[in-house]
N, C-alpha and C positions, 0 to 999 in steps of 0.2 A: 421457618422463623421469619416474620413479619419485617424485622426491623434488618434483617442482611440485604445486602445489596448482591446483588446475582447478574451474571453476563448471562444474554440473552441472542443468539443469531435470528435472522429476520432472513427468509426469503421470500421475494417482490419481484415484480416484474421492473422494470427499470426506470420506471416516471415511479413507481411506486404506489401506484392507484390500486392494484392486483397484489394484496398478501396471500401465498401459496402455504406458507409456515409459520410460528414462531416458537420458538424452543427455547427453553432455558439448557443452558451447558455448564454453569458452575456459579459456586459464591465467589466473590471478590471483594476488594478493599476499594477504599472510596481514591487512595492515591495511585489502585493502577494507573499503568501507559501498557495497555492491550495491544500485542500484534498481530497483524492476521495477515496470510499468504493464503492462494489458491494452488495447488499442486500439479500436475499437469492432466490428471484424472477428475478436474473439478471439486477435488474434497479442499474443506476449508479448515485452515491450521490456525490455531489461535492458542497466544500464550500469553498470559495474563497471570497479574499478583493476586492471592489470595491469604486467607491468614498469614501460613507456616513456609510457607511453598509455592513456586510457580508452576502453576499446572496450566499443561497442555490438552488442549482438545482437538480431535478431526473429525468434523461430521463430512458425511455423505449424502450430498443431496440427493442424488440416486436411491439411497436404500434408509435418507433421514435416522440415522443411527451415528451415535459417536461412541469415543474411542475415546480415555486420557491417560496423561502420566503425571507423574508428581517429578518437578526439578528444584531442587537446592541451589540456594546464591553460593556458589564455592567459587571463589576467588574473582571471579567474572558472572558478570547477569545472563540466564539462559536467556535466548535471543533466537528465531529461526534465518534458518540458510537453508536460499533453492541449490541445489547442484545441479550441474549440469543436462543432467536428465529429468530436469522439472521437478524432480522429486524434492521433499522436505524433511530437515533435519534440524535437532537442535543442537548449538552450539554455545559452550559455558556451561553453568551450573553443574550441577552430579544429580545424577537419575536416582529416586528415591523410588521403588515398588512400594504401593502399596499393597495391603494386607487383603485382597480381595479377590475373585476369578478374574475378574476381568483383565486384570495389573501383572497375575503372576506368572513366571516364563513358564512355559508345557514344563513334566518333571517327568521323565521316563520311567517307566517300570523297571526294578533291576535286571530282570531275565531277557531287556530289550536290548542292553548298555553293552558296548562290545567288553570283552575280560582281555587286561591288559597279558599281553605276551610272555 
């Protein structure tokens, strides 16, 4: 669709002169405020508005492949947080799966599942 406005990651060499990428990662709304953290593994976390939901993305420059989730405004704005271990999380909203492989947790085969006691 022609007329959405779409977040786009750019990797550049640092004056900028050198584009190595540029991806598109999601639609958005014209009144996001986009955040983005690097992880301690160099993948880049970005959580930004879009229609219904704020959704998250992590690309990897390493393997140029990303990853998203969908976060709900419930009571507080999802927002990310480094812990301790560099690592990134999101904080606020309520985690919305979508309907897709990529979004949905592994589901074990029954004959996998331990049988309660």
């Amino acid at each position: 669709m022609r007329s959405q406005l779409r977040m786009y990651v750019q990797v550049s060499d640092e004056s900028e002169t050198h584009i190595f990428k540029i991806q598109a990662i999601g639609p958005m709304v014209s009144f996001s405020q986009p955040e983005a953290q690097l992880d301690r593994l160099s993948n880049l976390h970005v959580i930004y508005q879009a229609a219904r939901a704020s959704l998250l993305t992590r690309w990897s420059v390493l393997t140029a492949t990303c990853a998203a989730g969908n976060y709900d405004y419930y009571n507080t704005r999802p927002r990310l947080h480094i812990d301790d271990n560099g690592g990134i999380a999101v904080l606020g909203g309520s985690r919305r799966v979508k309907p897709d492989l990529n979004d949905m947790p592994a589901v074990k085969h029954p004959t996998k599942c331990p049988r309660p006691p």
